[in-house]
C-alpha positions as CSV (number, residue, x, y, z in Angstrom):
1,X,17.1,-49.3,-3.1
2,X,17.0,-52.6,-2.7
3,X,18.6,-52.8,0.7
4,X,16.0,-49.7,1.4
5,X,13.2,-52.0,0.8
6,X,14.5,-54.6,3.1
7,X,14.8,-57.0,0.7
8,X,18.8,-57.9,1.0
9,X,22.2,-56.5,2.1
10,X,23.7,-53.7,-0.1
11,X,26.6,-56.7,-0.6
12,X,24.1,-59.0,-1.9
13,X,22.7,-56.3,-4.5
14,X,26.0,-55.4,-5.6
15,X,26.2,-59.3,-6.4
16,X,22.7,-60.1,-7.7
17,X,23.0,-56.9,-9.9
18,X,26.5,-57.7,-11.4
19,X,25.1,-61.1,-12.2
20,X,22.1,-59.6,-14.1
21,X,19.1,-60.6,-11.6
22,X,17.8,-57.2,-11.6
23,X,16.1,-55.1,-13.3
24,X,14.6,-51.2,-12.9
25,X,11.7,-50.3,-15.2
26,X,11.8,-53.9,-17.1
27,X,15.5,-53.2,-18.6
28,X,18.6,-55.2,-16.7
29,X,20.7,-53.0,-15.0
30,X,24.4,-53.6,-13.9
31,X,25.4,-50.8,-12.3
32,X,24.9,-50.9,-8.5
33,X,25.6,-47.1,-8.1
34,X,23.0,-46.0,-10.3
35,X,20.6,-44.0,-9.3
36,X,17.3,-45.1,-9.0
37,X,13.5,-43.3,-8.0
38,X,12.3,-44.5,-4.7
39,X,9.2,-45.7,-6.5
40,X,10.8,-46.9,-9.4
41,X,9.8,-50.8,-10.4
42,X,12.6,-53.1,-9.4
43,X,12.5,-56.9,-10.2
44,X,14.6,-59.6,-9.2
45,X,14.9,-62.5,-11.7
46,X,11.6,-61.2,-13.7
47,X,9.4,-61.0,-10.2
48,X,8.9,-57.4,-8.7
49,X,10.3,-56.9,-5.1
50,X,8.5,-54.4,-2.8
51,X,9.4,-52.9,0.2
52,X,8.9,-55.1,3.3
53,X,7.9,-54.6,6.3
54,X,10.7,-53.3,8.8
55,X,11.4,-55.6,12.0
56,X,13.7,-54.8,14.9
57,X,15.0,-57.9,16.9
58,X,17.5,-57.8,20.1
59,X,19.8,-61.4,20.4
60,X,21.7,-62.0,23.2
61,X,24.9,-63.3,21.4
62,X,27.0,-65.8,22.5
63,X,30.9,-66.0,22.8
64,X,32.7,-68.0,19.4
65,X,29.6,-66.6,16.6
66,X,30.2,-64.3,14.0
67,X,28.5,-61.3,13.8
68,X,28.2,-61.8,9.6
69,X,26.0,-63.6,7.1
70,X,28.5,-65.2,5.7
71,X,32.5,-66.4,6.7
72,X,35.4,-67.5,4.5
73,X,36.3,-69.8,7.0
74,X,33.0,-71.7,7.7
75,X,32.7,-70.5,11.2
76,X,29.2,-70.2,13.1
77,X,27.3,-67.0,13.0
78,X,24.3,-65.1,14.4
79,X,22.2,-65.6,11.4
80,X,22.1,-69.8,13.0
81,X,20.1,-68.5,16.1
82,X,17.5,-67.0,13.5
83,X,17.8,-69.9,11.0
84,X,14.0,-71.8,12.4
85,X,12.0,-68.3,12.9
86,X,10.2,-67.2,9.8
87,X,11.9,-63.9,9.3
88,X,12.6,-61.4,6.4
89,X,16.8,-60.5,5.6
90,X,18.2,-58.6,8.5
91,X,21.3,-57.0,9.1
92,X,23.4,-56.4,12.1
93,X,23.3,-53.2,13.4
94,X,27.3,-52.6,14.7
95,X,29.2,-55.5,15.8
96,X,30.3,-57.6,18.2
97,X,33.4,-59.8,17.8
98,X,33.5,-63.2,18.0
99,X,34.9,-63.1,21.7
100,X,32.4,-61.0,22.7
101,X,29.0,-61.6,23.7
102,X,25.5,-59.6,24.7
103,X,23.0,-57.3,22.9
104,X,23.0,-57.3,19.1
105,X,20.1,-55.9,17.2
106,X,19.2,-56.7,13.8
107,X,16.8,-55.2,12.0
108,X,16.2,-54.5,7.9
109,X,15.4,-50.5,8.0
110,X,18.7,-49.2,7.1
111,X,18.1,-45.6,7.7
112,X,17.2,-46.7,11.2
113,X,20.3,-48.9,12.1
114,X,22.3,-46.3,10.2
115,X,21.8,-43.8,12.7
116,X,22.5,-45.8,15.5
117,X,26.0,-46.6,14.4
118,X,26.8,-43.4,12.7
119,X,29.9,-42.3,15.0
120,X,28.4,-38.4,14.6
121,X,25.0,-39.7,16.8
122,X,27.3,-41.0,19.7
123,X,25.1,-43.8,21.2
124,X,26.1,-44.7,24.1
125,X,26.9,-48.3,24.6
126,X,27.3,-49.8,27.9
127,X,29.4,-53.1,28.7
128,X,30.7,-55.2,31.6
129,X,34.3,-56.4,31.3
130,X,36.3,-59.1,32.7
131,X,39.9,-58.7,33.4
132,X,42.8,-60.3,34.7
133,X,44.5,-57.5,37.1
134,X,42.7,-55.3,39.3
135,X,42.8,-51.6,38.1
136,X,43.2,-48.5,40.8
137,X,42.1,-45.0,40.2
138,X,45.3,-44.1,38.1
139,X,44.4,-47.1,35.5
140,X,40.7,-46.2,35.4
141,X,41.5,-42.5,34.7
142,X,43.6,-43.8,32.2
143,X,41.5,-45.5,30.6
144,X,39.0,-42.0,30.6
145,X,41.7,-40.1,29.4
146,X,42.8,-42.7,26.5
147,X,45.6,-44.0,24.7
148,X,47.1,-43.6,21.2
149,X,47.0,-46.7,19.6
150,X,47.8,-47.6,15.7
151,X,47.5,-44.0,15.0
152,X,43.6,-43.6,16.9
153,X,42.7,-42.0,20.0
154,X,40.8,-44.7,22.0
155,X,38.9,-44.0,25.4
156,X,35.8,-44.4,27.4
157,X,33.1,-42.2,28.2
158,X,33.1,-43.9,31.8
159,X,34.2,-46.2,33.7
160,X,34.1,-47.9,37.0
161,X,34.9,-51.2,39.0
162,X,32.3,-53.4,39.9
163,X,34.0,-55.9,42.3
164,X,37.3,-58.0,42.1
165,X,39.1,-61.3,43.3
166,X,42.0,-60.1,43.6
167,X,43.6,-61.6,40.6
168,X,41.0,-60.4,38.4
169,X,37.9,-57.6,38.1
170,X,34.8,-56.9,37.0
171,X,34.4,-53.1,35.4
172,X,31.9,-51.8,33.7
173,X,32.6,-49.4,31.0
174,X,30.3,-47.0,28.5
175,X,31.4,-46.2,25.1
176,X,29.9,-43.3,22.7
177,X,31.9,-44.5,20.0
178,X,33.0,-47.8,18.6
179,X,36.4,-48.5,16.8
180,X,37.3,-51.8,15.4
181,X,38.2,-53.9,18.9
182,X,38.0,-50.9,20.9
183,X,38.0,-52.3,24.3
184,X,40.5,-55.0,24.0
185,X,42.6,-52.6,22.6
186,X,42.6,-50.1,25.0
187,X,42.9,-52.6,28.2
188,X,46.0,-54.3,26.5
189,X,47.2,-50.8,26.2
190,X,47.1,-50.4,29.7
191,X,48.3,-54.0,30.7
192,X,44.9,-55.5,31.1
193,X,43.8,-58.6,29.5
194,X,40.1,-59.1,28.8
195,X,38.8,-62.3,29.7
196,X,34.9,-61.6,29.3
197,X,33.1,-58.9,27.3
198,X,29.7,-58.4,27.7
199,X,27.1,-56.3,25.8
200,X,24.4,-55.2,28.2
201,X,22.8,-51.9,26.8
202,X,22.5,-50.0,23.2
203,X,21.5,-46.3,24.4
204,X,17.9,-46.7,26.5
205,X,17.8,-50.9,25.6
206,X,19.1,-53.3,28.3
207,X,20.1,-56.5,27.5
208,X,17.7,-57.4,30.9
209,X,16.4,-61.4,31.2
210,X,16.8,-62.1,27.7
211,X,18.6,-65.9,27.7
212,X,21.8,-66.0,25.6
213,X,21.4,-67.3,22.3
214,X,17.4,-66.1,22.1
215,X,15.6,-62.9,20.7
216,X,12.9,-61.2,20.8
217,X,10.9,-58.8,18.7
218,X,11.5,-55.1,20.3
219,X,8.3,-52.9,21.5
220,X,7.6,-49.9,19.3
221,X,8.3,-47.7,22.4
222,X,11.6,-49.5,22.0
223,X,12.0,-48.6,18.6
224,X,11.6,-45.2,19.1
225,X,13.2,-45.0,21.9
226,X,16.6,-45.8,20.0
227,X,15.9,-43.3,17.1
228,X,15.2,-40.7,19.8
229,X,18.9,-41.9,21.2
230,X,20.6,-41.6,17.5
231,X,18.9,-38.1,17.7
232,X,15.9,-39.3,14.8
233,X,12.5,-38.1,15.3
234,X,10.9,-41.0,14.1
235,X,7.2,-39.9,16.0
């Protein structure tokens, strides 16, 4: 419920709840997985959270951030390109790794970015790819028809070269599903390293003129537009 509400990430409930910051109907509670009315009163140390309003951003990542709140190891994430703008908690929707760069949305209505990265809704994602070797049509069927790889079935939906230098090319490639370092894995399968991976659409959303590193707020056309994509009617 708290995530629901927009207030933090289910992580950080589990945490301020086993430290007994919250409370439901004015009694501490310390189970996370209990179950809760969606109108129920929920406090966070002794003040009463409500739900807050939901925001939608698009951020052009850059290459060497981490697409987290939080890392072990100290590095930079996205949450440092949001870090001046008065903004409420929001989460990722999907990932990027920190190689890769492009469109990222963030947003805090769960229900929304849970249907965009549920693997049943098969949003298409669309990407341009850097890689060192030129494929031919035998390597790009390939890569439609897919490759077993630590026990998963990985392919593209399409796929098709852009231009090339002879030492290297430039594809671009659209997935409808997204396994952990799918792209990278699948090239390397194939005997193609990646050298750039870029993000440049989320279903009907183009990355467009948007300067890497910025974000904007999206239309509520643009909204809707992506619930439509994840198959939500969302009016």
């Amino acid at each position: 419920m708290l995530a629901r509400r927009g207030i933090c990430s289910r992580s950080e409930a589990e945490r301020w709840i086993a430290a007994g910051r919250v409370g439901v109907g004015g009694r501490t509670v310390r189970d996370a997985e209990r179950r809760t009315r969606a109108d129920a009163r929920i406090t966070v140390d002794g003040r009463e959270v409500t739900a807050i309003a939901p925001r939608y951003l698009a951020l052009n990542k850059p290459r060497g951030l981490i697409t987290s709140a939080a890392d072990e190891h100290d590095r930079a994430t996205v949450y440092q390109l949001l870090a001046d703008a008065d903004l409420p908690w929001l989460a990722p929707v999907g990932r990027l790794d920190r190689a890769s760069e492009g469109l990222l949305l963030m947003s805090n209505d769960s229900g929304w970015a849970a249907a965009l990265t549920d693997p049943a809704t098969h949003v298409d994602k669309t990407y341009r790819v850097q890689v060192r070797g030129v494929p031919d049509a035998a390597a790009l069927e390939a890569m439609r028809a897919g490759v077993s790889d630590r026990g998963e079935q990985l392919a593209v939906k399409k796929v098709a070269l852009l231009r090339s230098g002879g030492r290297t090319a430039w594809l671009e490639i659209v997935l409808d599903e997204g396994r952990n370092r799918h792209l990278r894995r699948l090239l390397a399968a194939l005997g193609f390293e990646v050298l750039r991976l870029i993000r440049i659409a989320i279903g009907p959303l183009v990355l467009g003129e948007l300067g890497k590193g910025c974000w904007r707020e999206l239309s509520a056309a643009e909204v809707r537009a992506l619930a439509r994509a994840a198959g939500r009617d969302d009016g």
